[in-house]
DSSP file (Angstrom, degrees, kcal/mol; ACC not computed):
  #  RESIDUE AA STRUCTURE BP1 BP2  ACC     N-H-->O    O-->H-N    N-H-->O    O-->H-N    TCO  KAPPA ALPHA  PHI   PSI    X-CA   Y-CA   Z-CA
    1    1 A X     >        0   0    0      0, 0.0     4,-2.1     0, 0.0     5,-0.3   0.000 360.0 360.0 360.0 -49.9    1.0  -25.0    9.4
    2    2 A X  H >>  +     0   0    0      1,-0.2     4,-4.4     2,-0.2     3,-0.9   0.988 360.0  55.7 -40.2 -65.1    0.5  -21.3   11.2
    3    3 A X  H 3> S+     0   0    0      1,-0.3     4,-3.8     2,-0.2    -1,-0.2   0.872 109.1  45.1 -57.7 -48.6    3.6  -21.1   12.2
    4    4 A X  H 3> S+     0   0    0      1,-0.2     4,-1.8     2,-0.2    -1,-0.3   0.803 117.8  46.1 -49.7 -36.6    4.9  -21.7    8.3
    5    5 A X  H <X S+     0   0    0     -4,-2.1     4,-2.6    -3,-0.9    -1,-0.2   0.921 110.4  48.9 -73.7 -52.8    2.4  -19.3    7.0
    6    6 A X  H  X S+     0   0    0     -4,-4.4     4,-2.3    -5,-0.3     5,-0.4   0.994 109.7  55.3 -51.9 -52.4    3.0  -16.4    9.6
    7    7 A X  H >X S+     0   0    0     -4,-3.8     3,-2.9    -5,-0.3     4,-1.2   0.853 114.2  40.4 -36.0 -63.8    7.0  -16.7    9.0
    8    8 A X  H 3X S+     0   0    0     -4,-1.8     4,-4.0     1,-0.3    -1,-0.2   0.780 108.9  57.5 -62.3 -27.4    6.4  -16.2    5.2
    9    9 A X  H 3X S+     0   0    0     -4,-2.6     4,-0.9     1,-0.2    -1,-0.3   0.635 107.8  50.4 -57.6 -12.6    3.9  -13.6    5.7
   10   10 A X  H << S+     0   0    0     -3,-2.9     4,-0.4    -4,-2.3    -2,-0.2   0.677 106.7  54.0-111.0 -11.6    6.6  -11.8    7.7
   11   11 A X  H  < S+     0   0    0     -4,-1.2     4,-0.5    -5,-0.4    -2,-0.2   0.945 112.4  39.6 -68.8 -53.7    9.2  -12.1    5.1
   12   12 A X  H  X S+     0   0    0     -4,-4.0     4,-1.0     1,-0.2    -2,-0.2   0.791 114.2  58.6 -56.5 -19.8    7.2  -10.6    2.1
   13   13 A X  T  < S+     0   0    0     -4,-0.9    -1,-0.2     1,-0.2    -3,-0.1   0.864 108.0  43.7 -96.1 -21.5    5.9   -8.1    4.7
   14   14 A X  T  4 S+     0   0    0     -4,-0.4     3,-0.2     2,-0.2    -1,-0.2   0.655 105.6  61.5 -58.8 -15.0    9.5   -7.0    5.4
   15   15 A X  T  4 S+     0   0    0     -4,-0.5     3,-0.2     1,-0.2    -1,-0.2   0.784 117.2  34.7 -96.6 -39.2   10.5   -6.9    1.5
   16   16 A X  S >< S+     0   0    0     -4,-1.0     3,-1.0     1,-0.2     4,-0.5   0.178  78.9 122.4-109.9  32.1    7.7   -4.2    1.3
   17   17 A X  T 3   +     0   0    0     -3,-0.2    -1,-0.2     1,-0.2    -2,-0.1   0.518  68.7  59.1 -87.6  35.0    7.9   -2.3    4.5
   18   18 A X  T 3  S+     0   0    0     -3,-0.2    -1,-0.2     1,-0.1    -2,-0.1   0.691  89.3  75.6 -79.2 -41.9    8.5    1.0    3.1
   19   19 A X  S <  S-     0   0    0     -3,-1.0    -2,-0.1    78,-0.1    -1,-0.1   0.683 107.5-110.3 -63.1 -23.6    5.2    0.8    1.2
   20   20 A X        +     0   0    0     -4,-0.5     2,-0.2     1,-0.1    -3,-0.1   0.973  57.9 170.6  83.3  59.0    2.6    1.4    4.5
   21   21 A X        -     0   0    0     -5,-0.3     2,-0.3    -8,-0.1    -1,-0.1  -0.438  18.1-160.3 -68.8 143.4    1.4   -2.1    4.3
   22   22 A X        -     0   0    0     -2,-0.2     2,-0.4     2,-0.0    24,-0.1  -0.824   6.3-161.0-147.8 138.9   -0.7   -3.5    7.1
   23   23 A X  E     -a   46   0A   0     22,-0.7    24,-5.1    -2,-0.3     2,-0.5  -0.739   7.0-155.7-111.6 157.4   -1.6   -7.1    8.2
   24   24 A X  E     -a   47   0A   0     -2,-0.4     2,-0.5    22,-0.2    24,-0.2  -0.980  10.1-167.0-112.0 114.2   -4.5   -8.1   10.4
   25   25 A X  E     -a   48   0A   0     22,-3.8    24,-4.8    -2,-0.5     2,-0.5  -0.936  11.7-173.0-106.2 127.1   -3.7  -11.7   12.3
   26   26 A X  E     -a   49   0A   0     -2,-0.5     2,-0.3    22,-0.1    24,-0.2  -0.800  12.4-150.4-118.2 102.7   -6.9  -12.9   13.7
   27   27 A X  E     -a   50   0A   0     22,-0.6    24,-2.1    -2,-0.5    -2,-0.0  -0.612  13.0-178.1 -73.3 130.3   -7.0  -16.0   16.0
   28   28 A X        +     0   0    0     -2,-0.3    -1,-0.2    22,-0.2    26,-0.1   0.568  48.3 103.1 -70.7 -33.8  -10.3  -18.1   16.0
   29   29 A X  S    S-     0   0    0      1,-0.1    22,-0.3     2,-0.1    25,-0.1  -0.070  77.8-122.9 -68.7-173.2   -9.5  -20.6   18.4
   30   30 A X  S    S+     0   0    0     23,-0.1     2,-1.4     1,-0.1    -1,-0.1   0.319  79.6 101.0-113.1  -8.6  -10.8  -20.7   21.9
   31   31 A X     >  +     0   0    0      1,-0.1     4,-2.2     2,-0.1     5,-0.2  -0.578  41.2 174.4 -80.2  77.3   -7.1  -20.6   23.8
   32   32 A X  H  > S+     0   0    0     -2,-1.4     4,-2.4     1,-0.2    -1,-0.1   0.842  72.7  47.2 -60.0 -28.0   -6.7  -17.3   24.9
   33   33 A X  H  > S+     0   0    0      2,-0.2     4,-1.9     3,-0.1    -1,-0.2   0.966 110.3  52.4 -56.8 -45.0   -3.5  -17.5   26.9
   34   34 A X  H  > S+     0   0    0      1,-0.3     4,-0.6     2,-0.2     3,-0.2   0.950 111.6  50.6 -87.5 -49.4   -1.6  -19.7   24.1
   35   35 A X  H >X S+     0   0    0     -4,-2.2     4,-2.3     1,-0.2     3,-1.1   0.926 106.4  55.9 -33.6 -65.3   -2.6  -16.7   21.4
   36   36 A X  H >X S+     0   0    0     -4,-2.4     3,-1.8     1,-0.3     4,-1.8   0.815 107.9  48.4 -35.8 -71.4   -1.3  -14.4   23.7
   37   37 A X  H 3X S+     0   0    0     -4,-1.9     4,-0.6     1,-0.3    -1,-0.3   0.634 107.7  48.0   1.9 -76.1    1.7  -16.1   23.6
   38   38 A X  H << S+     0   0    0     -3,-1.1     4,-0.5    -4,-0.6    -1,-0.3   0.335 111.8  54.0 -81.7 -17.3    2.3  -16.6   20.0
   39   39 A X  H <X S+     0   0    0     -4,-2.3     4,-2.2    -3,-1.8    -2,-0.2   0.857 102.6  53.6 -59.9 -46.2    1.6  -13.0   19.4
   40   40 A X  H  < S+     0   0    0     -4,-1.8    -2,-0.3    -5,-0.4    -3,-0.2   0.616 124.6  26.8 -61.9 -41.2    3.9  -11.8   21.7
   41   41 A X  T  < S+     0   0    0     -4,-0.6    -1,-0.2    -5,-0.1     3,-0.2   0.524 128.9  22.8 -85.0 -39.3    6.3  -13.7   20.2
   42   42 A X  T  4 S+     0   0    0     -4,-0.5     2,-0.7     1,-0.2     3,-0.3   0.783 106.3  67.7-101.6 -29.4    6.0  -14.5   16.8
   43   43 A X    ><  +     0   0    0     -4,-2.2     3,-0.7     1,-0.2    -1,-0.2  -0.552  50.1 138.1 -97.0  60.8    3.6  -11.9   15.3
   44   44 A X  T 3  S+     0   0    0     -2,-0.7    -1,-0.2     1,-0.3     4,-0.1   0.754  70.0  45.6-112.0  -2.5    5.8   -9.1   15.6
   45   45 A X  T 3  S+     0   0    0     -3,-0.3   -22,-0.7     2,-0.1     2,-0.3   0.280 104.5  90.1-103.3  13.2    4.9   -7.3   11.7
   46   46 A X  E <  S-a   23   0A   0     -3,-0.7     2,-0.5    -7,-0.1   -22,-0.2  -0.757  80.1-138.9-121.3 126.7    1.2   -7.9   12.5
   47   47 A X  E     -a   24   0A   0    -24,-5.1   -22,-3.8    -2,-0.3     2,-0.4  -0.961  46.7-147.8-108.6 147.6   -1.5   -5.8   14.2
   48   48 A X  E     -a   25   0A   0     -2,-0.5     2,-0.2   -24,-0.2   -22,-0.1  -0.880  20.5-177.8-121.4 141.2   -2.8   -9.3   16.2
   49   49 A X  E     -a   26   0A   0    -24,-4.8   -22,-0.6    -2,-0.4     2,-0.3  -0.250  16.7-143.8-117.6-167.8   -6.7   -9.8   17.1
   50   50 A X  E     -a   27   0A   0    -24,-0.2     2,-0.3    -2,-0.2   -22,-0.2  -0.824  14.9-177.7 178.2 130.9   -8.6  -12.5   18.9
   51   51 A X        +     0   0    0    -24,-2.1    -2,-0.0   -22,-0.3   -25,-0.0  -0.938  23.6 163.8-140.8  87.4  -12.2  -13.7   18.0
   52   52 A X        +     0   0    0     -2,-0.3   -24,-0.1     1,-0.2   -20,-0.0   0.793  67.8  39.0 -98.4 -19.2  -12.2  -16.2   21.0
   53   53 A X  S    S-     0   0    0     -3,-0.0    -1,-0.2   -23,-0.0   -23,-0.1   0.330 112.1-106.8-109.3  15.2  -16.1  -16.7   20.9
   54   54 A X  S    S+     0   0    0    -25,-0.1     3,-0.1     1,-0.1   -26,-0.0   0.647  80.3 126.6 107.5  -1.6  -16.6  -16.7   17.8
   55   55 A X        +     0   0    0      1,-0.1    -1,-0.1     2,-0.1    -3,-0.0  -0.024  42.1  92.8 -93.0  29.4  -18.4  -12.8   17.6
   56   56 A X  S    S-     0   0    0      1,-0.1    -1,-0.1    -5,-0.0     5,-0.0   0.962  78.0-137.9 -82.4 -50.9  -16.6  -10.8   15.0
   57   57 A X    >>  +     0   0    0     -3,-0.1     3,-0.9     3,-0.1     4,-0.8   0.210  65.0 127.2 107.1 -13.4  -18.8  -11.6   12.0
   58   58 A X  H 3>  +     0   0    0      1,-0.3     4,-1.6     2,-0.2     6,-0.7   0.711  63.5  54.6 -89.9 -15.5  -15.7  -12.0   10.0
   59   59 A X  H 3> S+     0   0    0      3,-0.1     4,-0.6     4,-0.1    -1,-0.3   0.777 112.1  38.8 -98.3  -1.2  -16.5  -15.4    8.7
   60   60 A X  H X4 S+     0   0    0     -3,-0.9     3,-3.3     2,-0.2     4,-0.2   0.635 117.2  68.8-101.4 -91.1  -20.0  -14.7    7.1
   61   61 A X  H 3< S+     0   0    0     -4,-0.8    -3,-0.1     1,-0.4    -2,-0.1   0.185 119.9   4.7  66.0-122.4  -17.9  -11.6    6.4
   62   62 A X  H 3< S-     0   0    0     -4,-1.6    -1,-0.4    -5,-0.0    -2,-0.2   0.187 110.5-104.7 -89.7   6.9  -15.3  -12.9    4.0
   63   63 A X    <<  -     0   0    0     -3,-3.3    -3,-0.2    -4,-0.6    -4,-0.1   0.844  49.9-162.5  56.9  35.8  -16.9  -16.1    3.8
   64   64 A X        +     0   0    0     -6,-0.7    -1,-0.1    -4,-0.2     3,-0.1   0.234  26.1 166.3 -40.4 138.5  -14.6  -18.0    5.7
   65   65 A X        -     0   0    0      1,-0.6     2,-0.3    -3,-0.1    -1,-0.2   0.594  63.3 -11.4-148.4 -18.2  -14.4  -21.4    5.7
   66   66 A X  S    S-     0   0    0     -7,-0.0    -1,-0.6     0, 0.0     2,-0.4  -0.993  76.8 -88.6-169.0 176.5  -11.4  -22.6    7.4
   67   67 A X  S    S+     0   0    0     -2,-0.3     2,-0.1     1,-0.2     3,-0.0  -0.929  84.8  57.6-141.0 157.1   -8.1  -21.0    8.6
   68   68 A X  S    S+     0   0    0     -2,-0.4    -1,-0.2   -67,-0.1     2,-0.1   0.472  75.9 165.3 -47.9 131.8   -5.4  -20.1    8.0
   69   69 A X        -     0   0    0     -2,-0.1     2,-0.3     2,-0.0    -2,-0.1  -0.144  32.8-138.2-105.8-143.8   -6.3  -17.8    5.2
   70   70 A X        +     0   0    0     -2,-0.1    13,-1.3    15,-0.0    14,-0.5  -0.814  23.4 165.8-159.5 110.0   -5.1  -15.1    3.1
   71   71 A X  E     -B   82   0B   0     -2,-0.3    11,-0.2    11,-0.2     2,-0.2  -0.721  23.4-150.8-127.5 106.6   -7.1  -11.9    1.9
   72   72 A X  E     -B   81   0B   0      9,-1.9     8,-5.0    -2,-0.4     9,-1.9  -0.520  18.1-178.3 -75.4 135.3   -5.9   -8.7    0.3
   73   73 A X  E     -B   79   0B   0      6,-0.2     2,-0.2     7,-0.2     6,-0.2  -0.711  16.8-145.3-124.0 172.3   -8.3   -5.8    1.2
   74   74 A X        -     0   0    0      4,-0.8     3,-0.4    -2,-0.2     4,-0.1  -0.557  57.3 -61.4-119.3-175.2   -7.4   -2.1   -0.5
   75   75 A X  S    S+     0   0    0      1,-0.3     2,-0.5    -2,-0.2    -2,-0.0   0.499 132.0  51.5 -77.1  -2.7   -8.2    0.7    1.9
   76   76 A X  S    S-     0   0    0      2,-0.1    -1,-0.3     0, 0.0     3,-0.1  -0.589 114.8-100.1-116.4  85.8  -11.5    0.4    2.4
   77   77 A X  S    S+     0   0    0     -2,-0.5     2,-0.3    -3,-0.4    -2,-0.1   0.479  71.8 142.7  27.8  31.2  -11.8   -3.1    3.3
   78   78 A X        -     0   0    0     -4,-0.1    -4,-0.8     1,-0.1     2,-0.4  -0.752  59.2-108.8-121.0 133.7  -13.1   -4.5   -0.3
   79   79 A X  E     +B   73   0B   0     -2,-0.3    -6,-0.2    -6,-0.2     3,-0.2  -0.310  42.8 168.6 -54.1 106.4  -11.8   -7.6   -1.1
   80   80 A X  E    S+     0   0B   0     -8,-5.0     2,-0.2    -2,-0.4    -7,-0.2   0.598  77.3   8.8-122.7  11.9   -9.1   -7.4   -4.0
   81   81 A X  E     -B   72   0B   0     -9,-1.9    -9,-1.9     3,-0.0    -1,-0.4  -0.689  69.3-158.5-159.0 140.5   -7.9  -11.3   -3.4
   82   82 A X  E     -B   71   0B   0      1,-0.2   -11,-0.2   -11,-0.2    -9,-0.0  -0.800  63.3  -4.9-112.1 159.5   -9.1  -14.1   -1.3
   83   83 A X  S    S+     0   0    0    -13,-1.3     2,-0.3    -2,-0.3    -1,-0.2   0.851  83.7 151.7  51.3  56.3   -8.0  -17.1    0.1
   84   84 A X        -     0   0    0    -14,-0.5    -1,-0.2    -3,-0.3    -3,-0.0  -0.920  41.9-112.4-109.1 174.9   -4.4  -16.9   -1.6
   85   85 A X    >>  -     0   0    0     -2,-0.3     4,-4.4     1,-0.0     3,-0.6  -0.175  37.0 -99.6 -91.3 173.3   -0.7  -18.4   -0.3
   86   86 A X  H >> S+     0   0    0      1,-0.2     4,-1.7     2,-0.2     3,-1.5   0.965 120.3  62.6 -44.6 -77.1    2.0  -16.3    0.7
   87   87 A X  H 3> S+     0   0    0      1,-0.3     4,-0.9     2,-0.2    -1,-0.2   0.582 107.4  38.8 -45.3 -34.8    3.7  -16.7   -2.7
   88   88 A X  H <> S+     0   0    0     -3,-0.6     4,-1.6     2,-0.2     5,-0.4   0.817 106.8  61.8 -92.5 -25.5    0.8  -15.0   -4.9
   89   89 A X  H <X>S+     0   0    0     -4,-4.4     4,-3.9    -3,-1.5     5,-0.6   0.988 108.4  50.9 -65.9 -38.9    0.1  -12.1   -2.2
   90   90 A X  H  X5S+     0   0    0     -4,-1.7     4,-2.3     1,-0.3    -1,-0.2   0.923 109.8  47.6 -70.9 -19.0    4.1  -11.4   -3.2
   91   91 A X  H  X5S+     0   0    0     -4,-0.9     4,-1.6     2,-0.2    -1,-0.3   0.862 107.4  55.8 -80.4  -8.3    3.5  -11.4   -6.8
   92   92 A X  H  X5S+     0   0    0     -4,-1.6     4,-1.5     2,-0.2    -2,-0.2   0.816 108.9  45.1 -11.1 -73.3    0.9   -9.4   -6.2
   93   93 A X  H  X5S+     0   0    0     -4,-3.9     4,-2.8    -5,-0.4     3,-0.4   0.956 108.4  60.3 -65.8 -43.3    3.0   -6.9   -4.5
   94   94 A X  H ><<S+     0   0    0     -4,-2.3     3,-0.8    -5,-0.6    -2,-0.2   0.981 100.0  53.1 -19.7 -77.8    5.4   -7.0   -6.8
   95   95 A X  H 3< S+     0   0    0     -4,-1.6     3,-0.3     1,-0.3    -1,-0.2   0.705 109.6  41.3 -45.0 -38.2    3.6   -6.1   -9.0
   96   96 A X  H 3< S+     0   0    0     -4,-1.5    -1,-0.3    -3,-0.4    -2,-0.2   0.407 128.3  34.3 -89.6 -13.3    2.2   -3.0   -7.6
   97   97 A X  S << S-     0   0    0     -4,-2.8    -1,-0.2    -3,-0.8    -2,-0.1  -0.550  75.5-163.7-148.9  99.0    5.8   -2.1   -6.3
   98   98 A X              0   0    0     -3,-0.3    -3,-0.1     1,-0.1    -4,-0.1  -0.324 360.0 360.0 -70.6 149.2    8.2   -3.2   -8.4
   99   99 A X              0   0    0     -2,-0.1    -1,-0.1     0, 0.0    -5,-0.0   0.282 360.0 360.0 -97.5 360.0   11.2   -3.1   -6.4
């Protein structure tokens, strides 16, 4: 299911990179090697984090409840959608640079 989600998120983020876009991939799980991994490889449109214990704050945060998610933040880190799929963060961008 990651894997499906990252890909698309790195097609729409390719369709706008001209716009000065940036995504945040944050791993939760406790397998630091296999993140490593799957950054290193897969993440490549991505600046990629690691929360392997579980201290960021980020789910009392955003109010996290389960992962993968989806959030659009503006530039100072205020929420302007949560928890939506690949498919509405592109109309979304669309919308705010129409191509």
């Amino acid at each position: 299911a990651c894997e499906a989600f990252t890909a698309e998120l790195q097609r729409i983020l390719s369709q706008f990179s001209d716009q000065n876009l940036q995504a945040l991939a944050i791993y939760t799980g406790r397998k630091g090697r296999a993140w490593k991994r799957y950054a290193a490889k897969e993440l490549d449109l991505f600046e990629n984090l690691a929360d392997l214990n579980g201290n960021s704050g980020m789910f009392q945060t955003y109010n996290l409840s389960a992962v993968p998610v989806l959030y659009l933040l503006d530039d100072e880190k205020r929420v302007i959608a949560k928890d939506i799929s690949p498919f509405t963060l592109e109309e979304i961008l669309n919308a705010i640079y129409p191509q």
